[in-house]
Every structure is written in structure tokens, then in C-alpha cells.
N, C-alpha and C positions, 0 to 999 in steps of 0.2 A: 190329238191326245185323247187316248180314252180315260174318264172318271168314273169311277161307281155311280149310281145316280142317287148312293146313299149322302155325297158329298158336293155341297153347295157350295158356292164359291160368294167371298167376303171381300168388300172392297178391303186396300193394304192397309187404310187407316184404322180400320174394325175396329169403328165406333161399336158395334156388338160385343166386342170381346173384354171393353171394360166392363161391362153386363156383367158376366160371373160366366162367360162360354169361354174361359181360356183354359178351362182342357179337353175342348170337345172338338180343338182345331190341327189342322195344320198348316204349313206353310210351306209353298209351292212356288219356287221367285219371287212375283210383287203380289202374289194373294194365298190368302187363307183360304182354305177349304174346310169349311166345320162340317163332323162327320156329324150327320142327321143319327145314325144308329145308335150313335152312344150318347147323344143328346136327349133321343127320346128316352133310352134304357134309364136314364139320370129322371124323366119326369116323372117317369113310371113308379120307380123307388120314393121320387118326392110324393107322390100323390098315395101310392102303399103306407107309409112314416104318417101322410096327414088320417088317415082311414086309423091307423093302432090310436093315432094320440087321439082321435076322438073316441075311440071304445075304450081306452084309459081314464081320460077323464067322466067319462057315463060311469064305467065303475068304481070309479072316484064318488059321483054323485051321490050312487046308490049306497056305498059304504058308509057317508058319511051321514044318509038319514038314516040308517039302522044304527050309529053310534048315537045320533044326538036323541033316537026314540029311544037307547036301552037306557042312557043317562036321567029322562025323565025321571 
């Protein structure tokens, strides 16, 4: 049987997929195959989201000492 080799194979009980990888899988008889592709594509986004909310909150920071300097 050929797999992409984007897709790793889960044992059937996929202790990983109560993790939070239940939409990264499929299921193939007694095992899951979690596709690697769209699992990274998910971290990649996760780690984009964590990159905005820290330049969010910096200019949160910054906002907030030009408010509390004009309030002097």
C-alpha cells in the first residue's frame, strides 16, 4: 500500500487524537493516518495568531503610556 509520506500512521486507540489532532486525521481499518501537511499548516497559523497578539499587545503597551502621559 502506498501513503504519502505526508501521512503517519496512529496507533487505533490515538491516544494523540484526544490531544486536539482530531481533524488532522484519517482513518484507514484499525489506524489513523494524521496528515502531517495540515497539521503543520494548523501550527504555522498557531504560531502567525501568537506573532499578531504580541504586536497587539506592544501596541497596547505603547497606547497606553501616551494615555496615562497625556492624562498627567
Amino acid at each position: 500500500m502506498l501513503v504519502d509520506r505526508s501521512l503517519k500512521l496512529l496507533p487505533k486507540n490515538g491516544g494523540a487524537l484526544a490531544g486536539g489532532l482530531s481533524g488532522f486525521y484519517y482513518r484507514l481499518g484499525n489506524v489513523y493516518l494524521l496528515d502531517l501537511n495540515r497539521y503543520e499548516e494548523a501550527g504555522a497559523l498557531y504560531r502567525q495568531a501568537g506573532e499578531i497578539n504580541d504586536q497587539v499587545n506592544i501596541l497596547l503597551h505603547v497606547a497606553l503610556g501616551i494615555i496615562c502621559r497625556l492624562l498627567r
